[in-house]
N, C-alpha and C positions, 0 to 999 in steps of 0.2 A: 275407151279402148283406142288404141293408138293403130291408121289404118297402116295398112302394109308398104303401101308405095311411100309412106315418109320415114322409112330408112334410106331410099334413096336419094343420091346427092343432088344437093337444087332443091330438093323438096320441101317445104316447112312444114316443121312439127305442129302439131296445135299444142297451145297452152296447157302444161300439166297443172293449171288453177291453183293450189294450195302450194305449190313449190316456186319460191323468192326467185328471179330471174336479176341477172347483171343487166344482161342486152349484151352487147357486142365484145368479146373478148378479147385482150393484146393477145395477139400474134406469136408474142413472146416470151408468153405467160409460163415462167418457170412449173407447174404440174404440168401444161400439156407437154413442154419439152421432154422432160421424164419420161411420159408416156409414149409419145413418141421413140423415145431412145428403147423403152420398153420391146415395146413392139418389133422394133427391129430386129431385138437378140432374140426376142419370140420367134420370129421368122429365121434367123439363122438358126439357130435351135433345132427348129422343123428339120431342116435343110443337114443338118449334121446327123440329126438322128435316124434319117431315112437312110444317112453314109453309115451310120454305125449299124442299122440293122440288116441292111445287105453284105456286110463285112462278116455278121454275123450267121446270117443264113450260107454264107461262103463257109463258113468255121465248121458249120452245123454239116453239111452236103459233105463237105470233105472227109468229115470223121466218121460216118455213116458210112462212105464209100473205102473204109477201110484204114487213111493215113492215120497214121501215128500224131498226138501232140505233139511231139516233140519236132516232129517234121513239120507240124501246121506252124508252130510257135516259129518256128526259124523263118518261114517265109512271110512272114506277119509283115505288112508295112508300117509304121507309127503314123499319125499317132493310134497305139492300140485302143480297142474299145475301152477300157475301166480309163485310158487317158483321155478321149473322147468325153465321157461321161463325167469325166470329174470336171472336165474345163466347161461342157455346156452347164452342171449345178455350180459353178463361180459363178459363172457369166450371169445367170439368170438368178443369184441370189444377190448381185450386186445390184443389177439393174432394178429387181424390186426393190430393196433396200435405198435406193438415188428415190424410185418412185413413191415410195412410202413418207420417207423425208419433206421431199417435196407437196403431196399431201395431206401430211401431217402439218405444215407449214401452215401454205391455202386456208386448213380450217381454223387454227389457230389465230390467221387476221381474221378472219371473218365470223371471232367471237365464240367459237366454241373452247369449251375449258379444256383441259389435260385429261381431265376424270372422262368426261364424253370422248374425247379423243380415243383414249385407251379403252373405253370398252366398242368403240367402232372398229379398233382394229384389234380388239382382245387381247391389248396388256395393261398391265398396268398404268396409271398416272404418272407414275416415278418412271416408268420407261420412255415416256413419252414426253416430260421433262428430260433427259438424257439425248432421245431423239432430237428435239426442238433446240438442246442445245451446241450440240456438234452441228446444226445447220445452222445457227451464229460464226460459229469459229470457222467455216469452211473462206 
């Protein structure tokens, strides 16, 4: 069991034994970039969605308190909520899609086949040949 204080930074893990270690990772390392880039529009995401749902408890309050839609809808600011929602599911279906890429990549130098690939991220082989190959062409 892994104790508590080594999620904390500065801390070292102890040795998960039976799992391969590198040692020291570049910096630069195309997956963590991803992930990082990840994480970012995860956190805007947050950050948008807590704007679309006071926007929306504003919608809720008002129509409750009697306004008409047609009155809410004219004072509406953009981007309206369904435009809100559709650009944070782009956003977060690119950035996984770069991040998937990218570790579909990683495990493919480091010798796993397309067959394992695809059932670690449950698709197919042929998908994951398609995936590996558009990150050639990029």
């Amino acid at each position: 069991m892994i104790p508590p204080q080594a999620g904390v930074i500065g801390e070292s893990r102890p040795s998960l034994g039976r799992y391969p270690r590198m040692g020291i990772v570049d910096a630069n390392d195309e997956t963590i970039a991803e992930l990082r880039h990840l994480v970012a529009v995860i956190d805007d995401t947050i950050a948008q969605l807590e704007r679309v749902r006071r926007r929306a408890d504003e919608i809720e309050h008002r129509r409750v308190g009697g306004d008409l839609y047609r009155v809410i809808v004219e004072a509406e600011e953009r981007p309206l909520i369904v435009e809100s929602l559709s650009d944070v599911l782009d956003r977060l279906s690119s950035a996984a899609g770069r991040f998937r890429r990218a570790e579909a990549t990683a495990l493919a130098a480091e010798g796993w086949t397309h067959e394992r690939i695809g059932q670690f991220f449950g698709v197919t082989r042929q998908r994951i040949g398609i995936l590996l190959s558009r990150e050639r062409v990029r």
